[in-house]
MDTraj code that builds the backbone (N, CA, C; nanometers):
import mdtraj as md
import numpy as np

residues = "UNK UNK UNK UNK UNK UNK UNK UNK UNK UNK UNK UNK UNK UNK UNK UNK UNK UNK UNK UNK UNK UNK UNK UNK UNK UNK UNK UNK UNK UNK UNK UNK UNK UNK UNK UNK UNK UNK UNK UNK UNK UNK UNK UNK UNK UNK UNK UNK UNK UNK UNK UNK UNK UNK UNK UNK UNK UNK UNK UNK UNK UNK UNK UNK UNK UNK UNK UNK UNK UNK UNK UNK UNK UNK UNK UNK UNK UNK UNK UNK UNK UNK UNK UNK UNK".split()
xyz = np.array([
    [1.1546, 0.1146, -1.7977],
    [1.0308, 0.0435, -1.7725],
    [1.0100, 0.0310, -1.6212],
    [0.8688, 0.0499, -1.5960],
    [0.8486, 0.0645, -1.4077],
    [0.8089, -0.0667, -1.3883],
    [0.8779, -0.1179, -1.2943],
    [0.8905, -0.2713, -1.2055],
    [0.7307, -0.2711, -1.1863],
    [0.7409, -0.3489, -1.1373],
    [0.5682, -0.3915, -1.0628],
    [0.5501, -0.3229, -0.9193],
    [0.6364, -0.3075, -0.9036],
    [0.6041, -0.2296, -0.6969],
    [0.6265, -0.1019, -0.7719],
    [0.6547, -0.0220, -0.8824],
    [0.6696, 0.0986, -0.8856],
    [0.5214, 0.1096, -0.9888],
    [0.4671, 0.0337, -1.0067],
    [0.3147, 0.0737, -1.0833],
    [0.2004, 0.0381, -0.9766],
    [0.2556, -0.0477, -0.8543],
    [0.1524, -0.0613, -0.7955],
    [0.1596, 0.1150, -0.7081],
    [0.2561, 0.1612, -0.6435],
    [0.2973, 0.3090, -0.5998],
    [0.2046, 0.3824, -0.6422],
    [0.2406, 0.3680, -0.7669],
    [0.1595, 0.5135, -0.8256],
    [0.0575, 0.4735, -0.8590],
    [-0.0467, 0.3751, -0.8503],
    [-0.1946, 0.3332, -0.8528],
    [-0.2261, 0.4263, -0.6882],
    [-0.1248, 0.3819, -0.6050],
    [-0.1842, 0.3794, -0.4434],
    [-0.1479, 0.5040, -0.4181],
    [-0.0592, 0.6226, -0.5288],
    [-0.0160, 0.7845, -0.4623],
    [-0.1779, 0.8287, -0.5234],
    [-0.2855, 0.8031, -0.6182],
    [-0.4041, 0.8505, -0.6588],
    [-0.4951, 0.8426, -0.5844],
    [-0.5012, 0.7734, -0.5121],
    [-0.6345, 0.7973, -0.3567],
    [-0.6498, 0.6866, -0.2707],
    [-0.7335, 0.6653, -0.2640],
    [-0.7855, 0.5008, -0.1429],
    [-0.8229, 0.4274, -0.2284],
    [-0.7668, 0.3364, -0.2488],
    [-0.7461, 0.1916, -0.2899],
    [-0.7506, 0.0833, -0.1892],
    [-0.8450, -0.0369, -0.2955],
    [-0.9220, -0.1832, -0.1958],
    [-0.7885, -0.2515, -0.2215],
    [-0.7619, -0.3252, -0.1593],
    [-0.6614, -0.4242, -0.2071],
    [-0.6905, -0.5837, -0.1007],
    [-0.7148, -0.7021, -0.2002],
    [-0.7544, -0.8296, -0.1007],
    [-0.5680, -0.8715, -0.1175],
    [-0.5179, -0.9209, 0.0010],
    [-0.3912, -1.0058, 0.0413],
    [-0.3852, -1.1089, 0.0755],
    [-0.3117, -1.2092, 0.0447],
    [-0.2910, -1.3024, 0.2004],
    [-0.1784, -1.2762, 0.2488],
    [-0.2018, -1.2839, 0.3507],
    [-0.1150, -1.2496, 0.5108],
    [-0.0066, -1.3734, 0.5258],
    [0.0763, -1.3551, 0.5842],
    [0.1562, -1.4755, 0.5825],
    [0.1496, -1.6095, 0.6595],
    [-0.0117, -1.5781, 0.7914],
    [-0.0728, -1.7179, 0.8340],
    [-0.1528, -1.7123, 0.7413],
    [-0.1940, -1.7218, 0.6741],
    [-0.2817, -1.8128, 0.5037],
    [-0.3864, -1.7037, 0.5126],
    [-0.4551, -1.6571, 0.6074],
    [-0.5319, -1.5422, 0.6313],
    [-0.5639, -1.4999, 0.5207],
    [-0.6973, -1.4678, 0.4390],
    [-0.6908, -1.3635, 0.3348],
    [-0.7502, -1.2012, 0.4012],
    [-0.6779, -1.1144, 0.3474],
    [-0.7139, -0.9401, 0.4303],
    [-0.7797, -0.8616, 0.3126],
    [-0.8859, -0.7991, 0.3548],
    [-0.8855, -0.6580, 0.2928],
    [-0.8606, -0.5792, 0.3145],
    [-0.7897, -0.4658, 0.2346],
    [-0.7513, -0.3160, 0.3230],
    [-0.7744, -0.2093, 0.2259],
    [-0.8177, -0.0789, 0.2978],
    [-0.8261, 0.0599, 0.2053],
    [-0.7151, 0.0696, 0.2515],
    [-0.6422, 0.1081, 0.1602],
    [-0.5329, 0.1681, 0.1545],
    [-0.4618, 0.2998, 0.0900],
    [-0.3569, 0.4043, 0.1003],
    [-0.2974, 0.4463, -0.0020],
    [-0.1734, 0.4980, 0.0032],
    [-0.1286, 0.5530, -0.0663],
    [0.0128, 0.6416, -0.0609],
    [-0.0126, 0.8283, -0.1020],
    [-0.1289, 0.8429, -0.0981],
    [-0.1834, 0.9876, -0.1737],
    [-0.1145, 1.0777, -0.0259],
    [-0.0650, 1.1655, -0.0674],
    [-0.0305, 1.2766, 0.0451],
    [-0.1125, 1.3321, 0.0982],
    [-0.2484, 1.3449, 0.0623],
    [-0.3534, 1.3955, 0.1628],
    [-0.3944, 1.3209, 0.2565],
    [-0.3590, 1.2250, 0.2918],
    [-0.3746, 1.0842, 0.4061],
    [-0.2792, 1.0568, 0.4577],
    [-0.1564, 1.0773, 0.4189],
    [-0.0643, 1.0385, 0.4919],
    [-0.0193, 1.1506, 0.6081],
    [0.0246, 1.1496, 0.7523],
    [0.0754, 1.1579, 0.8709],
    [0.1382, 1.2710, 0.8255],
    [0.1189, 1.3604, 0.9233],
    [0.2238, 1.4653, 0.8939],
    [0.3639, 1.4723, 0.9003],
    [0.4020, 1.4284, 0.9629],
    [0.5399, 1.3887, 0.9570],
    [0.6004, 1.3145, 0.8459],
    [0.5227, 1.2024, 0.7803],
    [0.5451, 1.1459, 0.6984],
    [0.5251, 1.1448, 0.5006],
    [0.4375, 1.3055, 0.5429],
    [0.4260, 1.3651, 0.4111],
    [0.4886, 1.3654, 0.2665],
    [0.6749, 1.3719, 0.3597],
    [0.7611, 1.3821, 0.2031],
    [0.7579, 1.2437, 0.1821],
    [0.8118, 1.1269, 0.2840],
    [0.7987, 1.0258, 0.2236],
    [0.7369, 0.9256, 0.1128],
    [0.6225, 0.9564, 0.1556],
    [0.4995, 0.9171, 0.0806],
    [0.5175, 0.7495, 0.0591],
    [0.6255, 0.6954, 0.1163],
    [0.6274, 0.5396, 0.1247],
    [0.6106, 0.4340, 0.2603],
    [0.6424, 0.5505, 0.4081],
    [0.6681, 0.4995, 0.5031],
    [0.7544, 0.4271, 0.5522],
    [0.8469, 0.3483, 0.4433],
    [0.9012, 0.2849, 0.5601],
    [1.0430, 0.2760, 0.4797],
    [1.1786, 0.3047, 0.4478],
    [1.2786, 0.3053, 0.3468],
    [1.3463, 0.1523, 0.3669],
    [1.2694, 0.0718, 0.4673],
    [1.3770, -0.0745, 0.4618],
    [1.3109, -0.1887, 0.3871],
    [1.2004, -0.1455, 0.3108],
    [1.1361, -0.2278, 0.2240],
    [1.2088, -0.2803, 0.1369],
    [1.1887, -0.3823, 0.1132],
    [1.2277, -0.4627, -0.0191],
    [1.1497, -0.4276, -0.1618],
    [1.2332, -0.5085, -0.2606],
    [1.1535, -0.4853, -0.4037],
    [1.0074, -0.5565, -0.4152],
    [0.9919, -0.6556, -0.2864],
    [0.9133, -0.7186, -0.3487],
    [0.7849, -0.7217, -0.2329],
    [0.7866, -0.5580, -0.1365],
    [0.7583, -0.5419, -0.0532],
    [0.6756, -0.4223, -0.0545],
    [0.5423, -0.4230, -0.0130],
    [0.5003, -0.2592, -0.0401],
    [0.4247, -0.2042, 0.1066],
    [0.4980, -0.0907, 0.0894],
    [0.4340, -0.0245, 0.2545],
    [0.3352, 0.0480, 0.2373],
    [0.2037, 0.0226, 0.2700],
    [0.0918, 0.1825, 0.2437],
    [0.0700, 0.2358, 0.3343],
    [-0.0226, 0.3168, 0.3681],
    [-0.1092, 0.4140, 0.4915],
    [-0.2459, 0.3346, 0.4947],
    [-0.2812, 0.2617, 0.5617],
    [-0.4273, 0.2004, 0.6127],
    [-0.5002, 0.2840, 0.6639],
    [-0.5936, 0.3260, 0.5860],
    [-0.6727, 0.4131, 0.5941],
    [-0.7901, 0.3634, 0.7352],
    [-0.8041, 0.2660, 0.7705],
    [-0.9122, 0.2719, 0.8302],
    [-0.8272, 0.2114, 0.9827],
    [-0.7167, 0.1493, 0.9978],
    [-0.6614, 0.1611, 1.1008],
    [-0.5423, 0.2330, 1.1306],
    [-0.5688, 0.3391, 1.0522],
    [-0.4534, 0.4627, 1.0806],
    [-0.3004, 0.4733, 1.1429],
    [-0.2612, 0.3607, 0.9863],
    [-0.1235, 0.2966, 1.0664],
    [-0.0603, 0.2859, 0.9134],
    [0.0647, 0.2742, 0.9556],
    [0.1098, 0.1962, 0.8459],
    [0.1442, 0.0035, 0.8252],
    [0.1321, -0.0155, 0.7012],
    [0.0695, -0.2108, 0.6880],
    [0.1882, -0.1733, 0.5707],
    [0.2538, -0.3361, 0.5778],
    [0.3281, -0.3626, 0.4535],
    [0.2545, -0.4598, 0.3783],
    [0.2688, -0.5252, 0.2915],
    [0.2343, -0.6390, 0.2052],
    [0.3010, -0.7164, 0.1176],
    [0.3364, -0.8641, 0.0813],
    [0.3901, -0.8700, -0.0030],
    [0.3544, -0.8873, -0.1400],
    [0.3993, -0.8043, -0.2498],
    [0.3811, -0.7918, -0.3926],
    [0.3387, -0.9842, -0.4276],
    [0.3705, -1.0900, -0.4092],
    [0.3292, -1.2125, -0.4435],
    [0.1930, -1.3038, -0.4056],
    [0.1569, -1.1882, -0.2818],
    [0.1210, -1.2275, -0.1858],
    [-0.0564, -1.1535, -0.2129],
    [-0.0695, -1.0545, -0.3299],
    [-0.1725, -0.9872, -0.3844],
    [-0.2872, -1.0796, -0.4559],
    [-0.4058, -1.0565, -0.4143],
    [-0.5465, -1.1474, -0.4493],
    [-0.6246, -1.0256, -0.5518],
    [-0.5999, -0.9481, -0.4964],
    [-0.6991, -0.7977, -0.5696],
    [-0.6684, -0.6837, -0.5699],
    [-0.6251, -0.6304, -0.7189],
    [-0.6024, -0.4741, -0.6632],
    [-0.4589, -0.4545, -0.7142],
    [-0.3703, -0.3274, -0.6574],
    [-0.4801, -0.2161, -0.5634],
    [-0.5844, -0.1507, -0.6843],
    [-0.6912, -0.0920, -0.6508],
    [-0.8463, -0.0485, -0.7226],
    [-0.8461, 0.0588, -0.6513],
    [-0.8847, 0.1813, -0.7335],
    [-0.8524, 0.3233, -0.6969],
    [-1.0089, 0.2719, -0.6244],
    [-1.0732, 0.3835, -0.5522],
    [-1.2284, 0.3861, -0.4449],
    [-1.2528, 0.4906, -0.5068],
    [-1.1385, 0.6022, -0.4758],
    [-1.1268, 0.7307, -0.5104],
    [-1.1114, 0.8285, -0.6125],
])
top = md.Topology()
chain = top.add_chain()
for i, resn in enumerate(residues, 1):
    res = top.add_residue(resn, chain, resSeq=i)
    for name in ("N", "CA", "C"):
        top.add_atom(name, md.element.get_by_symbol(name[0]), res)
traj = md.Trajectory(xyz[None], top)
């Protein structure tokens, strides 16, 4: 059976996805986001996670619109992730 960070993954390897957060100053965020290999960095292609020191309860994507990589925490989710794409 796939955990919850391994179904949110494979929602976010299918394209650009909205996702609302709160941030850890109370902040609420929106972000396009994804894990799809056609967006992700060349270098970072095989990975397709970005970052290997994540936790279980931790998810790293590709921010599509500030062309970086953003973590988030899985508890910490308001909306989403919602394919765009």
């Amino acid at each position: 059976m796939k955990t919850k960070k391994e179904k949110i993954q494979e929602i976010l390897r299918k394209g650009e996805c909205g996702i609302i957060f709160r941030k850890a100053n109370g902040d609420e965020r929106e972000m396009l986001c994804t894990l799809h290999p056609d967006y992700l960095p060349l270098q970072d292609k095989d990975s397709s996670s970005g970052d290997n020191n994540e936790t279980e309860h931790v998810v790293t994507v590709w921010d599509i619109e500030a062309q970086g990589w953003r973590r988030f925490r899985i508890d910490s989710l308001i909306e989403g992730p919602v394919v765009c794409t």
